[in-house]
N, C-alpha and C positions, 0 to 999 in steps of 0.2 A: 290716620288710624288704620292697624290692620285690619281686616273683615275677617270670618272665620272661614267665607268662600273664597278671598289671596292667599288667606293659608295652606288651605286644601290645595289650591291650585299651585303652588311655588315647592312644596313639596314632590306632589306625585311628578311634575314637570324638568324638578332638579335631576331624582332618580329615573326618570324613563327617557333624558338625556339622551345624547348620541356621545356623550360621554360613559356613562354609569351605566344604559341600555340596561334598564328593570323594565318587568314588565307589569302592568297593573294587576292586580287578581281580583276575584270577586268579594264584595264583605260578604261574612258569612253571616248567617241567621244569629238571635239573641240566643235563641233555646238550640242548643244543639240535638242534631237527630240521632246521631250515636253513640252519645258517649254519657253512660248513665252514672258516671262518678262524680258529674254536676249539673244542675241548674241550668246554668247560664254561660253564655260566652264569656270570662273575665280577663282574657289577652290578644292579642293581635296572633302572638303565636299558638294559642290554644290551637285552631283547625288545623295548624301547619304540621300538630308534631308526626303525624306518618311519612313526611319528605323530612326532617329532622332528625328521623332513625334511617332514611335512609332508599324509603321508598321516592324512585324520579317522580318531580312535577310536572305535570304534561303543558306546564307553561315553560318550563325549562329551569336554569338553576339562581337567575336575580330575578326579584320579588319586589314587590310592595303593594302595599294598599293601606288606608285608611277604615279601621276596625272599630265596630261599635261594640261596648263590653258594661255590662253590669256586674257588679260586686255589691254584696250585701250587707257583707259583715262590720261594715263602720254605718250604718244606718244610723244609729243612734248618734253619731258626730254629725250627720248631716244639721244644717243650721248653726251649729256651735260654731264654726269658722267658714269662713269663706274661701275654700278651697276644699270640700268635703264635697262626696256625689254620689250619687248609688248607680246612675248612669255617664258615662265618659267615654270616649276616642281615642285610640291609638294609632297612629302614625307609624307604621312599620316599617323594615326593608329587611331583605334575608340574602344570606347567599348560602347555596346549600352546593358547597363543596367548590367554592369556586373561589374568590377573592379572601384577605382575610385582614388582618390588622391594620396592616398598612393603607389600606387602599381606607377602609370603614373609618376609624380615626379623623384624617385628612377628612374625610367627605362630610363628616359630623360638626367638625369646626369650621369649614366652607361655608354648611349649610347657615348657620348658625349668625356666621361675623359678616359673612357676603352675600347671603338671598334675603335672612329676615333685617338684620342690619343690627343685632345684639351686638355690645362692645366688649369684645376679646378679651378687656380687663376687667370684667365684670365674671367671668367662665372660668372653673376649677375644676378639676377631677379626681377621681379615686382610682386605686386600682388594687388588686388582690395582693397582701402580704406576704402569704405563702402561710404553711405548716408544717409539718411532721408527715405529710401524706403527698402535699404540689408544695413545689419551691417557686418562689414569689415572682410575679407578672411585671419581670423586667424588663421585657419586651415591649409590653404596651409602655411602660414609664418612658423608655426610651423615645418609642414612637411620638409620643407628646409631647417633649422635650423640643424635637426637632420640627413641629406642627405649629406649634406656637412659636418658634422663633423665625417662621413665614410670616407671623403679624407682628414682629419687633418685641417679643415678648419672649423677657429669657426666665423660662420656666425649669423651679424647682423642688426637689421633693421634700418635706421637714414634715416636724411633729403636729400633729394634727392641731392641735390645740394655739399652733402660731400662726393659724390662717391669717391671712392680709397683713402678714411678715414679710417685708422684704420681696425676693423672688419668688419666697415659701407657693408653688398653684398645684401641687402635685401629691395627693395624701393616700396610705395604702391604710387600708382596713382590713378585718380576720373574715374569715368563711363567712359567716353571720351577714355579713355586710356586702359583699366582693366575690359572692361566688353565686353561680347556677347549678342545679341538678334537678330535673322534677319533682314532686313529692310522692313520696315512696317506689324514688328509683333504687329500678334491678339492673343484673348484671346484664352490661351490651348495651344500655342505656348512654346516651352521650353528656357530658357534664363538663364545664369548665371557670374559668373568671369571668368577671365581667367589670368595667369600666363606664362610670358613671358621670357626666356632666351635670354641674352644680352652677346657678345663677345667683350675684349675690345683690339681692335687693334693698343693702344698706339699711336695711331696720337695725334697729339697737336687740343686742342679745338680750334675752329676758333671763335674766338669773336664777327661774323657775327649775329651769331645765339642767342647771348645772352653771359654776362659777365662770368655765369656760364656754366658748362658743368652738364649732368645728363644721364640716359643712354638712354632715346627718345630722347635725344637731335639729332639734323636732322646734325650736323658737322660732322657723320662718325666715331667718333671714338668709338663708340660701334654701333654693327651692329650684330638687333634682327634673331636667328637664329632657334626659336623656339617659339610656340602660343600653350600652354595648355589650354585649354577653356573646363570649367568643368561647366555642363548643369545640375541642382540641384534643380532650380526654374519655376515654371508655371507663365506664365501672365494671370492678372485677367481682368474681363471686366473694371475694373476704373482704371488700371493701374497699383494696386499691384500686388503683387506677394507670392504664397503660396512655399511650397515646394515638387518637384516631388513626386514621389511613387519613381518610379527608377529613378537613375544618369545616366547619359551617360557622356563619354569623345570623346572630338576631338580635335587633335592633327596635326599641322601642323608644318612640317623642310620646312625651304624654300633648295631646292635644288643645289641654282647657288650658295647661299650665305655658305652654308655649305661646298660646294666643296671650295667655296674663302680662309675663315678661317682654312679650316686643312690643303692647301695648303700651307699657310702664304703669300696669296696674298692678295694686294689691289685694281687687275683690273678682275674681271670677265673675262673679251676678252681676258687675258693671262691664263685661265684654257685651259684646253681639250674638252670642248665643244665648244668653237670657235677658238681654234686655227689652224684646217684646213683651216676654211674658211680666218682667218684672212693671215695665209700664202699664201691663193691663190689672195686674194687682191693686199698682194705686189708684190706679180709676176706679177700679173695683169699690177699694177700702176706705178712698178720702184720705188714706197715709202715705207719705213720702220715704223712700229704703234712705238710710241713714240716720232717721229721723231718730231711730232709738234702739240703743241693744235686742231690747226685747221684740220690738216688732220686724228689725234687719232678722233676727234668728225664723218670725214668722214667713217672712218671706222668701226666704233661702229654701225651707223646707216645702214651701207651697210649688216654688217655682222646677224644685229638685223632684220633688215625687211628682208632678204631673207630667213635667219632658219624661222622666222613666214609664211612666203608665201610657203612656202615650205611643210610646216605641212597641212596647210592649203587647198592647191591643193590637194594633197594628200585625202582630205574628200570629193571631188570634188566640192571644192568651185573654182567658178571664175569671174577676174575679172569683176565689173558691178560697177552699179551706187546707187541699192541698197543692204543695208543690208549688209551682209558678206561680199559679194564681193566687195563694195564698200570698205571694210576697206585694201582689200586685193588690191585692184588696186591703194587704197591710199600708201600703205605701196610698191609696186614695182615701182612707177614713184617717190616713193620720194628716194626710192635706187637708180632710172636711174641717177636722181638729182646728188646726193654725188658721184656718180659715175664719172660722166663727172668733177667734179670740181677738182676728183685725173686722170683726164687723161685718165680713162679705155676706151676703145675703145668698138662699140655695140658686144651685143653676150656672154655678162659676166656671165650674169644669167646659163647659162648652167656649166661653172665651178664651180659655188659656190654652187649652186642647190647640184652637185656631192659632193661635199664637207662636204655639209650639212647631204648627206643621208649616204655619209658612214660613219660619225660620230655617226649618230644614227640608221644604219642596223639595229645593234645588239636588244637593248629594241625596238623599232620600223621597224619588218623585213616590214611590209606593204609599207615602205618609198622604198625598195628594187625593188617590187613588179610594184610601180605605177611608177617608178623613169622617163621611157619615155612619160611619161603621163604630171609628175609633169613637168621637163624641156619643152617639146614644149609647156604649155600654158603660162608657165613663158616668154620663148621667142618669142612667141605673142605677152606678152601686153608688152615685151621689144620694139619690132619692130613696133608698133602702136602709142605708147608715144615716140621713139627714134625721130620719125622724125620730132616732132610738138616741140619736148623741146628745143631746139634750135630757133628756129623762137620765139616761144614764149615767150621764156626769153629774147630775144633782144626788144618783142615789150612791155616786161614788167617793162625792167631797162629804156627804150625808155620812155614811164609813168611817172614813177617816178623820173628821173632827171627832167623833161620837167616839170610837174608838182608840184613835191614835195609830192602830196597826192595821195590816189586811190579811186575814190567814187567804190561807189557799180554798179553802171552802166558798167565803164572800169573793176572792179575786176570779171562780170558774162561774160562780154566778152572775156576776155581773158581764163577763165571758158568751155565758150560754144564753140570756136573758135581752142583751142588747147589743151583743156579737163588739164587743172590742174585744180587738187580740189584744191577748198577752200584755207583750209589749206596748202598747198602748197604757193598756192599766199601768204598768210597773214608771212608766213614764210618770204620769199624773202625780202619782202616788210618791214620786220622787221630788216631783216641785214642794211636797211640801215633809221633804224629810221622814221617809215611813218605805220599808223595804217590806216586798211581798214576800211569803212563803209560796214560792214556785214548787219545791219539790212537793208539797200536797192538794197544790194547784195539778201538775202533770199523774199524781193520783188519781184523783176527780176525773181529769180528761182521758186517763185511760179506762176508767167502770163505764163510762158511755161509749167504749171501744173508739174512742177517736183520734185521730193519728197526728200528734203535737209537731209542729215544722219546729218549732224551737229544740226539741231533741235532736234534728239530724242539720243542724246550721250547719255542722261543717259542709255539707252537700254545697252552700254557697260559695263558698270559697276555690272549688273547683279540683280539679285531678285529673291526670291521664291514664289510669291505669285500666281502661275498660278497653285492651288488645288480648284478654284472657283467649284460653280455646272456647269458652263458653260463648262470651260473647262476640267473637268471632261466628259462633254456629248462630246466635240468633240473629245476628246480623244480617247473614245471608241468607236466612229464611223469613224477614221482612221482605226480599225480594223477591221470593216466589210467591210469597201470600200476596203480595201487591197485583201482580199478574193474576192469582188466581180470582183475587176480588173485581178483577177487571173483566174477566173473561164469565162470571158468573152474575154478575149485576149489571155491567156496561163498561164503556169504555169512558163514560163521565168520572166515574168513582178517581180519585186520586189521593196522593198519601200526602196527612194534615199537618202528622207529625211522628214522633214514635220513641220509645224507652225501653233501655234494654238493661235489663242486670242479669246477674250470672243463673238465676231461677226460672226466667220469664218473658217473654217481651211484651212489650205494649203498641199497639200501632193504629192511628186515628187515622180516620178517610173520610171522602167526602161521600155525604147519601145520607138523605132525606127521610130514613124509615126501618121500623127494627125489621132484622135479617129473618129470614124463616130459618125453621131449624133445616127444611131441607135446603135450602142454601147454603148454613152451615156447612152442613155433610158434602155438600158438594163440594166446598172450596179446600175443606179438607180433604177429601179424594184426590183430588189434583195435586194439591203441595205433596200429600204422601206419594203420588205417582212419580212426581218428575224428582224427590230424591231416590225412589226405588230403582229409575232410570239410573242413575248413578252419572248425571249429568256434569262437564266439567264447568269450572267456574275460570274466567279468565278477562285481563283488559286490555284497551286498546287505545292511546292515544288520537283523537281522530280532531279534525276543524269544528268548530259551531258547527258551521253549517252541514257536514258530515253527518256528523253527528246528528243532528235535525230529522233530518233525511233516512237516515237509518230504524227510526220511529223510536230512537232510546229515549225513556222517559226522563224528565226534567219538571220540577216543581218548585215551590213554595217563595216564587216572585225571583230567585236568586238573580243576580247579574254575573255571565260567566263569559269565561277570556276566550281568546279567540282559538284555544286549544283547551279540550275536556276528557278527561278519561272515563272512559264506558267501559263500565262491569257488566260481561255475557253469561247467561246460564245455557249451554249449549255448543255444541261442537264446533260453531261459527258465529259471526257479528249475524251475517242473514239470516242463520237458521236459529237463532239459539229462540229458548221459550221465555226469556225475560232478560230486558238491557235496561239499564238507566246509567245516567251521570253519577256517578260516586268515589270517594275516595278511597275506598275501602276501611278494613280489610277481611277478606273473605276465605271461606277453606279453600280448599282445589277441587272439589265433586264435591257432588250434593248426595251421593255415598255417605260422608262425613254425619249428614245431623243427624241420624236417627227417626223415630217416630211423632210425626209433630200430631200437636191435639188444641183445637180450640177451648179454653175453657170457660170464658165467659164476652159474651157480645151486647154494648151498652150504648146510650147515649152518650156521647162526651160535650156536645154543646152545639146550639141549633143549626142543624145540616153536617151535623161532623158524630160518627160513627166512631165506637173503640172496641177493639178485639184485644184481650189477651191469651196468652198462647204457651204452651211451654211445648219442648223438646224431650222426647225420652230413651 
């Protein structure tokens, strides 16, 4: 059997080669600190895209790492099959501006036939058809052609629908399917095709889906374990497209799916990365996973939202009502849920939490670290929601027989009264065939001025578009408030976390006690001084240990390569009045922002401090 720690390891090992010479990079955090257009990390490339438009990596130009990513938006599939997640792993590798088709291609079905040991005739791909705008990615066809017939296999291209015809391994799809661009790319923005490997795991086509089989086909029996996305193309201001100066590549292995297929499984929750937790379910519940539709879906879900909450806590997120926390409070009371329905008794969270972390000590010691941290807030919001879910659920099946329906009025009270989200209710209320009235449920919760995560879901799904000038200024004036909180409280204070959209910033630190207003004032005096100074802003490749040394600030656990780039506010790396590790990006002088103004300073959660702040 493969282990999920041979995978990690046989991976980063292939690319960091004295062949392939990548270098490792750091994973980034779940909650990103800059980019206020989402949530959460959801790609390997998400952190990358400022070397992907074009700014150098002070690692250089081959990449990789192994990226931890939450996605929110198929939550509600979690449980329904066994390949659904709200938290997953990406397997990266990049080349920004260096290798390109030829080389990635080759090195993907290497990886694939010769380190994991998958069989070559089992592996298919797609590639971009072309349209009325790019004419069709013959090149890659080509490339693949001559790749495969390195492992005796003469591959060719046919109608999609003739998969496992003949030589038929070669299928082009339209834009939809076969292409990259960000979402809502502008002109100067980098876009191209992309090339997909497909495994095919010999199930029978389920005629659900369509009379044919193909290998998007959504019936499972091929199952995408590989996204080549080769970046070739400029967008223009009318929507065409020129072609680069330089190529980049980016490259994503899904990680759950990869370990499924060399294992020769068909259920994810029977690899090694849940099989502790799922062991301690059934100790838990006295029930065995396979046992039954209905308690395999219990299980899936139990064992999916606590590794996510888990991760989660961990970056100190917690439970709340907005934002992060919100998805995190949503994802443990809907565990408490499935919980009670296999019989587990309260106080579960603590076993599986354990479960969770020694699974992933090893790639993530930080989980080791916080592991008393992570279990008591878990069994907080366990013991907070334990005692309303019961009452609640009886006044809620109570409804719905009585009734038949749920207006929006009974679905906010039940809401405000024993705190299940949303979603939760609409769940319950759907086992037994009864659709809520949401839109005067989001009425309801807007007269208590409360702010519905379900109206801004797209925030989950993720975007790059936060390089405005806007946020570009509040950006860089996180950096000076960080320094001026430091120079005014102590030099303990450190930055927790922080959000920025084009109105406002938001930025948590650490300190133990509300701010005086003369503190306030002071810390404002300073940020307004040193951009009166008209200070410039600039960076600097330097070693870790330079870097160290130079007293630039560095936070929130990260793990970084053995080259980091430092952002100086100041005429030099020595003299400037604030440096930290950052990727940018930032104005040129602090001329640039304007008049900054504290506007409100709060509690955000025990020992962690929140300012908001705007520019004017």
């Amino acid at each position: 059997m493969l282990s999920h720690l041979d995978l990690r390891r046989k991976f980063i090992e292939f690319y960091t080669d004295s062949v392939r010479k990548h270098v490792e990079i750091q994973n980034s955090p779940l909650v990103p600190q800059n980019d206020p257009t989402t949530l959460f990390t959801g790609s390997g490339m998400q952190p990358l895209i400022p070397y992907l438009l074009g700014e150098p990596h002070p690692e250089g130009k081959r990449l990789v790492n192994i990226q931890k990513c939450i996605r929110a938006e198929d939550l509600d599939e979690v449980g329904e099959t066994p390949v659904h997640h709200t938290f997953f792993e990406m397997m990266g590798n990049w080349s920004l501006g260096d290798y390109f088709k030829k080389e990635q291609i080759g090195w993907s079905l290497e990886f694939f036939v010769n380190i994991i040991g998958l069989s070559v005739e089992k592996l298919y791909v797609s590639v971009f058809q072309g349209d009325a705008k790019i004419p069709k990615d013959t090149e890659s066809l080509e490339i693949w052609k001559k790749e495969f017939k390195k492992y005796g296999i003469t591959a060719e291209e046919g109608d999609i629908h003739l998969v496992g015809k003949g030589n038929l391994r070669i299928f082009s799809y339209p834009r939809n399917k076969n292409w990259w661009e960000r979402s809502g790319a502008k002109a100067g923005d980098p876009a191209g095709p992309d090339s997909e490997i497909f495994y095919d795991t010999g199930r029978a086509h389920d005629p659900k889906y369509g009379d044919l089989c193909h290998v998007n086909c959504n019936c499972r029996r091929f199952i995408e374990i590989c996204n080549n996305v080769f970046m070739q193309y400029e967008k223009q201001e009318d929507g065409s497209y020129k072609p680069l100066k330089k190529n980049s590549v980016d490259v994503g292995y899904g990680f759950e799916r990869v370990l499924l297929v060399a294992n020769g499984m068909d259920d994810d929750y029977e690899t090694d990365v849940f099989s502790k937790v799922v062991e301690r379910v059934e100790k838990l519940s006295g029930k065995t996973y396979g046992e039954s539709d209905d308690f395999d879906k219990c299980f899936r879900i139990i064992a999916d939202h606590i590794r996510t909450s888990v991760f989660l806590t961990a970056e100190d997120v917690l439970p709340s009502n907005k934002e992060h926390g919100y998805l995190l409070r949503r994802l443990v009371r809907r565990a408490i849920r499935f919980a009670k329905k296999l019989g587990i008794k309260k106080g579960f969270s603590k076993d599986l939490a354990g479960a969770v972390i020694e699974t992933f000590k090893e790639p993530y010691p930080h989980l080791l670290t916080k592991k008393e941290q992570i279990i008591s807030e878990l069994l907080k919001e366990e013991e907070r929601f334990g005692d309303a879910l019961e009452k609640g659920l009886k006044k809620l099946e109570h409804l719905l027989a009585m009734k038949g329906t749920l207006s929006g009025e009974d679905a906010f009270m039940i809401y405000e009264t024993y705190g299940f989200p949303l979603e939760l209710i609409i769940e319950v209320a759907k086992e037994v065939n009864v659709e809520v009235d949401t839109e005067t449920f989001n009425k309801a919760f807007e007269k208590h001025k409360e702010k519905s995560k379900l109206a801004s879901e797209v925030k989950f799904k993720g975007g790059l578009e936060g390089t405005s000038e806007m946020h570009i200024k509040y950006h860089t004036a996180t950096h000076l408030l960080h320094q001026a909180l430091r120079d005014t409280l102590g030099s303990e204070v450190r930055q927790m976390g922080s959000n920025i959209t084009t109105e406002r910033l938001r930025f948590d630190f650490s300190f133990d006690r509300k701010m005086t207003e003369e503190e306030i004032k002071k810390v404002e005096e300073i940020v307004n001084g040193k951009i009166s100074e008209d200070l410039p802003v600039s960076s600097v490749d330097l070693s870790k240990e330079e870097a160290e040394k130079s007293g630039a600030l560095h936070f929130f656990g990260e793990k970084y390569g053995e080259t980091v780039k430092v952002y100086c506010i100041g005429k030099d790396l020595k003299d400037a009045y604030s440096k930290e590790y950052c990727g940018g990006p930032h104005v040129k002088n602090t001329g640039e922002l304007g008049r900054f103004k504290i506007l409100k300073e709060e509690a955000s959660s025990k020992g962690v401090r929140r300012i908001k702040a705007v520019l004017s």
